[in-house]
VOLUM-103523 format. One record per residue (C-alpha): residue number from 1; x, y, z. Coordinates in nm, 3 decimals. Example, Ala and Ser with C-alpha at 12.3 -4.5 7.8 and 13.67 -1.06 7.14 Angstrom:
! VOLUM-103523
<node num="1" c1="1.230" c2="-0.450" c3="0.780"/>
<node num="2" c1="1.367" c2="-0.106" c3="0.714"/>
END
This chain:
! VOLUM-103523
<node num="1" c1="14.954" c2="16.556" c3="4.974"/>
<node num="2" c1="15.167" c2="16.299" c3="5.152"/>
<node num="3" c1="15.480" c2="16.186" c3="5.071"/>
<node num="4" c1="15.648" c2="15.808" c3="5.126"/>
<node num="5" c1="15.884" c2="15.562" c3="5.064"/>
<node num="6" c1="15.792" c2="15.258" c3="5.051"/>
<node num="7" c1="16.104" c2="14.941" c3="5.002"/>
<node num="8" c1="16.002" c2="14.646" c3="4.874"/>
<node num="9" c1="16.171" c2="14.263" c3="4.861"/>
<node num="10" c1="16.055" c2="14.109" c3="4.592"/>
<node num="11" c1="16.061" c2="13.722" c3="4.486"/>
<node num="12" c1="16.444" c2="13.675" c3="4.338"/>
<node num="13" c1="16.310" c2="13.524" c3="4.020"/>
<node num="14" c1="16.392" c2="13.759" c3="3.765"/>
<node num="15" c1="16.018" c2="13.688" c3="3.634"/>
<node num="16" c1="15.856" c2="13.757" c3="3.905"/>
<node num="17" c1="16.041" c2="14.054" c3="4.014"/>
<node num="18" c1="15.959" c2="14.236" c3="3.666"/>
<node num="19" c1="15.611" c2="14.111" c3="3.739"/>
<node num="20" c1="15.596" c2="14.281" c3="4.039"/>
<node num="21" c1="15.740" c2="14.622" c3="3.950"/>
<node num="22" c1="15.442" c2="14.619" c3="3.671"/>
<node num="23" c1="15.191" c2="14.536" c3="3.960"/>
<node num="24" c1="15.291" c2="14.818" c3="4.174"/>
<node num="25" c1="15.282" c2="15.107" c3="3.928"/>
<node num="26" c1="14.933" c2="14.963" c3="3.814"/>
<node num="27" c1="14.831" c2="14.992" c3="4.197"/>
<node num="28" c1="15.002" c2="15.310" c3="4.217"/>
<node num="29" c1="14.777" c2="15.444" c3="3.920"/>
<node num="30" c1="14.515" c2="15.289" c3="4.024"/>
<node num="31" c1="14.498" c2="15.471" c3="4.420"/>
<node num="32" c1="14.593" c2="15.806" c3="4.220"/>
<node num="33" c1="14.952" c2="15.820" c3="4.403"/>
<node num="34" c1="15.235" c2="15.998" c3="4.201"/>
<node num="35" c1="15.558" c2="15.824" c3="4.175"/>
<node num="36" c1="15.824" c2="16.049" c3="4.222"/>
<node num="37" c1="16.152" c2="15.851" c3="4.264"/>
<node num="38" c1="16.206" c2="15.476" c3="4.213"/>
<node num="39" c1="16.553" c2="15.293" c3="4.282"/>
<node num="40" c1="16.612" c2="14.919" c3="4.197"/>
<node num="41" c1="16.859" c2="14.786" c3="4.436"/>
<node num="42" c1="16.941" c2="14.468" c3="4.249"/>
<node num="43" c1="16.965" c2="14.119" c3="4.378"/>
<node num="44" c1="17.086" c2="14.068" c3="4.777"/>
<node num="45" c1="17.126" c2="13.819" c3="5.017"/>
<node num="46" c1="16.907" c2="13.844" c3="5.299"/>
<node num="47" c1="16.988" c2="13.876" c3="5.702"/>
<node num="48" c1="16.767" c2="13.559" c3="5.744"/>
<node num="49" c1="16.487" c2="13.358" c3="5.533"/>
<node num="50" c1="16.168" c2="13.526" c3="5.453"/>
<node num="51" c1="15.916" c2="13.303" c3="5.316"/>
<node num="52" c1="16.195" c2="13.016" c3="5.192"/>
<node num="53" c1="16.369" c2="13.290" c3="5.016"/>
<node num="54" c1="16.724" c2="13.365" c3="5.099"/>
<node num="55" c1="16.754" c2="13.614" c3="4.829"/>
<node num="56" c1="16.555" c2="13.887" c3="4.707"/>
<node num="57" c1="16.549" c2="14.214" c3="4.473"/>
<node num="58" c1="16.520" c2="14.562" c3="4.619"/>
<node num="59" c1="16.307" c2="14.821" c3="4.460"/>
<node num="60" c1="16.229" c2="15.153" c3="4.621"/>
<node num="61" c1="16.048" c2="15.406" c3="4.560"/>
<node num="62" c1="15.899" c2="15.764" c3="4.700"/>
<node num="63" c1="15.539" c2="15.856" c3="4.558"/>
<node num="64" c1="15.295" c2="16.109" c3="4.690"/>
<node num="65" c1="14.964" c2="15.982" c3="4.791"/>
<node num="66" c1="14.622" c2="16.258" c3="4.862"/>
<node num="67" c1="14.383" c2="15.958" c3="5.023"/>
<node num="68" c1="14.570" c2="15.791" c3="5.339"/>
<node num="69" c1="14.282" c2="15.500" c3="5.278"/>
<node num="70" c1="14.377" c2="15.455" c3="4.960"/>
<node num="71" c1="14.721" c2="15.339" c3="5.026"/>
<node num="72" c1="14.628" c2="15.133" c3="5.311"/>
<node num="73" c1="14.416" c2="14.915" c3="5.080"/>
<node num="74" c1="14.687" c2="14.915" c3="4.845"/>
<node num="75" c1="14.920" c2="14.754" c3="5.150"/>
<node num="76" c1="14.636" c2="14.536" c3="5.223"/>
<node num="77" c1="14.659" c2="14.390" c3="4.868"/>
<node num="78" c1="15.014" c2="14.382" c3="4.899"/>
<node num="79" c1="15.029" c2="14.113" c3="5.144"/>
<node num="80" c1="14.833" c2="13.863" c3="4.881"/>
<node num="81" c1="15.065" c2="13.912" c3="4.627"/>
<node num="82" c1="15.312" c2="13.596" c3="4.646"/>
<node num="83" c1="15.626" c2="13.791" c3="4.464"/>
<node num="84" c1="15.619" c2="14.060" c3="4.727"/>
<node num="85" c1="15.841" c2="13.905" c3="5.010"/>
<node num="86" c1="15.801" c2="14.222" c3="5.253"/>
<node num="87" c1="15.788" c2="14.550" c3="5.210"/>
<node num="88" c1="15.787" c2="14.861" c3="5.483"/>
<node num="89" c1="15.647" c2="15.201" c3="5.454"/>
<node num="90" c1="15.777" c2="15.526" c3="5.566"/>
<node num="91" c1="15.588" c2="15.866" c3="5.543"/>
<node num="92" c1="15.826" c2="16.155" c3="5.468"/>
END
């Protein structure tokens, strides 16, 4: 089993954001990947605009994955979801 973090910056619309969350534990259940440790951030300012957003929540969180291909699909998806701003993914 591998571990990761993954951070995510999601939209700044308190909707959205809870919207989100509830997408990516559905995806996590989904590719059979444990979560293990999640952290919301709150609301920040960002360095510079990301998709007309100068704000966004961070949410991180660790989970522990068995199939690498799974959770590259999963980041594949990721990038079609509009209330995802960016995210980045570090293996452990």
């Amino acid at each position: 089993m591998r571990k990761y973090e993954i951070l995510y910056i999601l939209d700044p619309q308190e909707e959205a954001y809870k919207r989100a969350i509830g997408d990516i534990k559905n995806r996590y259940e989904k590719i059979g990947a444990k979560l293990l440790n999640e952290n919301n951030m709150g609301k920040r300012r960002l360095a510079y605009e990301i998709k007309k957003k100068t704000d966004g929540y961070y949410y991180v969180t660790q989970i522990e994955v068995e199939d690498i291909k799974n959770l590259e699909e999963f980041e594949k998806d990721l990038k079609h979801n509009q209330d995802v701003i960016r995210h980045m993914k570090i293996r452990l």
